[in-house]
C-alpha positions as CSV (number, residue, x, y, z in Angstrom):
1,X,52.5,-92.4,-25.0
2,X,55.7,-90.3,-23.7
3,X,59.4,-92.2,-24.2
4,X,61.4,-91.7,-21.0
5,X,64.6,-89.8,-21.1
6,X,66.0,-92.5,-19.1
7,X,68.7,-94.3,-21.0
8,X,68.3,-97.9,-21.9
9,X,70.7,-99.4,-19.9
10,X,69.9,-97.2,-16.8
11,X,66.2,-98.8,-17.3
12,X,67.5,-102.4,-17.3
13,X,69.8,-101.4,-14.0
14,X,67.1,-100.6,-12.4
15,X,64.6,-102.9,-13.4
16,X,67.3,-105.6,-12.2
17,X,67.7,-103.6,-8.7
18,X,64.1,-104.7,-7.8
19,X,64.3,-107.9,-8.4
20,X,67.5,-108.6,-6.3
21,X,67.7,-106.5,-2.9
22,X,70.6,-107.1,-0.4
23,X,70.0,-109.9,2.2
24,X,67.9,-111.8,-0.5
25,X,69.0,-115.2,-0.8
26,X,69.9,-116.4,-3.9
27,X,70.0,-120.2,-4.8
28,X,72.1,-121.6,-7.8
29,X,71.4,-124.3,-10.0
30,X,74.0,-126.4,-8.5
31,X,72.4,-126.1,-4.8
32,X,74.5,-123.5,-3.4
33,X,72.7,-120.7,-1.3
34,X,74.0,-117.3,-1.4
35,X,73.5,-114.1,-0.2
36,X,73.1,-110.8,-1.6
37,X,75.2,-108.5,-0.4
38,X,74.9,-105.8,-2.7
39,X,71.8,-104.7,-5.0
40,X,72.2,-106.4,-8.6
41,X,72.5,-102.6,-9.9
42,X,75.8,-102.1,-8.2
43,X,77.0,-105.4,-9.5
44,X,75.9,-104.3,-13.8
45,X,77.4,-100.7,-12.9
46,X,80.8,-102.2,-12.0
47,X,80.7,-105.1,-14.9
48,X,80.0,-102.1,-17.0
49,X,82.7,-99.8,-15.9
50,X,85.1,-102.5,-16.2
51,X,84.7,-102.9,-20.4
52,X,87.2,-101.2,-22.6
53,X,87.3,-99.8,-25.3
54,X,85.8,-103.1,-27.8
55,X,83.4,-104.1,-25.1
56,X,85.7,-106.6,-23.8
57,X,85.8,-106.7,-19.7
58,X,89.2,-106.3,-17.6
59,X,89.7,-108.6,-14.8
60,X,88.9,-107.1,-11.6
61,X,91.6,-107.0,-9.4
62,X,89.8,-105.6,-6.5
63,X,87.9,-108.7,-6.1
64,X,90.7,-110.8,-6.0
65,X,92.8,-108.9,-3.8
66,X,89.6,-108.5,-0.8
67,X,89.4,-112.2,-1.0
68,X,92.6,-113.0,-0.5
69,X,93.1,-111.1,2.9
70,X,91.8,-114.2,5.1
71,X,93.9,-116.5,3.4
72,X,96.7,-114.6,3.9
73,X,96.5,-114.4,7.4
74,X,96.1,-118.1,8.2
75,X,99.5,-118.8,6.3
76,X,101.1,-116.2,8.1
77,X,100.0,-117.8,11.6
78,X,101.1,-121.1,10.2
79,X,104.6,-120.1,9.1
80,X,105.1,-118.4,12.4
81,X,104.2,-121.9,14.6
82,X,107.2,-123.4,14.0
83,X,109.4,-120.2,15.5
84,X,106.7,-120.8,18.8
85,X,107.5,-124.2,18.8
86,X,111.3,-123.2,19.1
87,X,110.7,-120.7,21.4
88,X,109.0,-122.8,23.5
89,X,112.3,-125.5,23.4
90,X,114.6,-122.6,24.4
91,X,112.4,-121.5,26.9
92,X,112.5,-125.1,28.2
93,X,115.7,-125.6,28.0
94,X,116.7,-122.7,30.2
95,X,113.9,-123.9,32.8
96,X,115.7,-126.9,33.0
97,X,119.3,-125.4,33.1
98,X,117.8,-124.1,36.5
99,X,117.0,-127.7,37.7
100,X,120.6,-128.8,37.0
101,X,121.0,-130.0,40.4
102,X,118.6,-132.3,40.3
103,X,118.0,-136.0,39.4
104,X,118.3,-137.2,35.9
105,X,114.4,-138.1,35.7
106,X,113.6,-134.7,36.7
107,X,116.0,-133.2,34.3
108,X,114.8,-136.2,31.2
109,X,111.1,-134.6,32.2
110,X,112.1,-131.1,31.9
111,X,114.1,-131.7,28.2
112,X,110.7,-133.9,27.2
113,X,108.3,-130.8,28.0
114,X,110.8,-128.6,25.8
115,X,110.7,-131.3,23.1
116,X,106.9,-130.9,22.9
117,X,106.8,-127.2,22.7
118,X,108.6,-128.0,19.0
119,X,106.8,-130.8,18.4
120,X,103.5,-129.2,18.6
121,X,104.4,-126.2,16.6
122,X,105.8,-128.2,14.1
123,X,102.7,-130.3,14.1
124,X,100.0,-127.6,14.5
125,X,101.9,-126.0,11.2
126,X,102.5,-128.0,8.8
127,X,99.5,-130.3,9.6
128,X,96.4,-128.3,10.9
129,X,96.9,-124.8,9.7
130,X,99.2,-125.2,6.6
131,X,96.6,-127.8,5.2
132,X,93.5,-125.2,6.3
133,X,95.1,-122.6,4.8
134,X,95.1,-123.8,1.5
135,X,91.8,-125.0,2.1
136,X,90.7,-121.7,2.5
137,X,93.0,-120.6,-1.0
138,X,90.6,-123.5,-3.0
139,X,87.5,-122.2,-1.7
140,X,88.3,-118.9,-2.5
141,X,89.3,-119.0,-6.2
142,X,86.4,-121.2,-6.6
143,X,83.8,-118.4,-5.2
144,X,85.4,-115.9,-7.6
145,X,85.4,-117.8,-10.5
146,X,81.6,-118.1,-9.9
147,X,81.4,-114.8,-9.1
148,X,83.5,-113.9,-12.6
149,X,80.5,-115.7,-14.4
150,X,77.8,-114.4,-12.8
151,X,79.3,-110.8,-13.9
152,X,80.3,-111.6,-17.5
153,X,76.9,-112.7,-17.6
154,X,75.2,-109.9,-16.4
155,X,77.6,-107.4,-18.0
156,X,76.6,-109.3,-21.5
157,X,73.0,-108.8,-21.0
158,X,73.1,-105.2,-20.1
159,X,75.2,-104.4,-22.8
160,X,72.4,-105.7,-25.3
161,X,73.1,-109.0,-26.3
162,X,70.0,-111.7,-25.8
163,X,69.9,-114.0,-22.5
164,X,70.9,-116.8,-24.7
165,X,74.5,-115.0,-25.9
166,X,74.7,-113.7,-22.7
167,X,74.3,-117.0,-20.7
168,X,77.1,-118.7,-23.8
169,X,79.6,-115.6,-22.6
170,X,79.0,-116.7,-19.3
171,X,79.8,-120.3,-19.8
172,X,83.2,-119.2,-21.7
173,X,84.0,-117.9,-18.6
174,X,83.6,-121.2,-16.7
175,X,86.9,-123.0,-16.1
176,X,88.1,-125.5,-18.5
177,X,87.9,-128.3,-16.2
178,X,84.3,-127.9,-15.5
179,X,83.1,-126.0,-18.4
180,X,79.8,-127.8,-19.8
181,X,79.6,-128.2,-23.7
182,X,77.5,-125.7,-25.8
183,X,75.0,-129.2,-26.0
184,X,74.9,-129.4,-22.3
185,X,74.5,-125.7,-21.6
186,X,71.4,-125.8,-24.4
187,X,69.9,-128.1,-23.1
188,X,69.8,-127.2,-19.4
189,X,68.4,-123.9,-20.6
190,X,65.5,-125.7,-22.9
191,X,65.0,-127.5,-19.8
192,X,66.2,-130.7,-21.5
193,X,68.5,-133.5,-19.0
């Protein structure tokens, strides 16, 4: 029987590549449905290139930095509502300076539709779009902690170590607050509740 010349790992990347192809759908134990963007072998070859020099892997700022984008945007348009809202009284007020002439009830009418222009910035800041945006900042880290794990498991398993050391370096990525115990994790993989 011939050996290949291919090298180990390369094998494994590619054996993973045909399980997993982009726009698969992915379900996690926990419910969630995702899909695959990108071919499992592009995921192990960045996990990979991502280990120094002891085998330990640097955080990948690129990640971070992509996801962040959207979030940053929605706090921007909420920290520029309230100048609208003022813009909008100013505005108001100098419509009304043209009305001067007239009645006190037109005038009062006039000064209330300015008020609301800084009301509803104020209000449409600080409690629709504030709130959503760090709604949005929640959701995110949460995707790329998941996303961390998934990689340090993967990256653990192409570097050689056996899917049960693998899945444990995984679960030392969780964070604290919702990391299972080594019993739990066991278990769930014996298939044990």
């Amino acid at each position: 029987m011939a050996k290949s010349n291919k090298d180990p790992a390369e094998e494994k990347r590619e054996a993973y590549a045909a399980l997993v192809k982009p726009g698969d759908a992915v379900e996690t134990p926990d419910g969630n449905v995702w899909v695959v963007r990108q071919s499992w072998l592009s995921v192990i070859e960045i996990a990979s290139a991502r280990r120094d020099e002891h085998g330990v892997i640097k955080p990948d700022m690129f990640g971070q930095a992509v996801t962040a984008v959207p979030v940053d945007f929605v706090t921007k348009i909420a920290d520029a509502l309230p100048g609208l809202g003022i813009v909008a009284a100013v505005l108001g007020i100098v419509l009304t300076m043209g009305k001067i002439n007239e009645p006190p009830e037109v005038l009062g009418h006039s000064i209330g539709a300015a008020l609301v222009g800084t009301f509803l910035g104020i209000l449409l800041s600080y409690g629709f779009v504030g709130p959503m945006a760090v709604n949005l900042e929640y959701q995110a880290k949460a995707q790329q902690h998941m996303l961390h794990v998934v990689k340090e498991v993967l990256a653990a398993f192409n570097s050689g170590f056996s899917p049960l050391l693998s899945v444990e370096m995984g679960r030392r990525a969780i964070p604290d607050d919702v990391r299972p115990s080594m019993e739990d994790m066991e278990g769930g993989l014996r298939g044990k509740k």
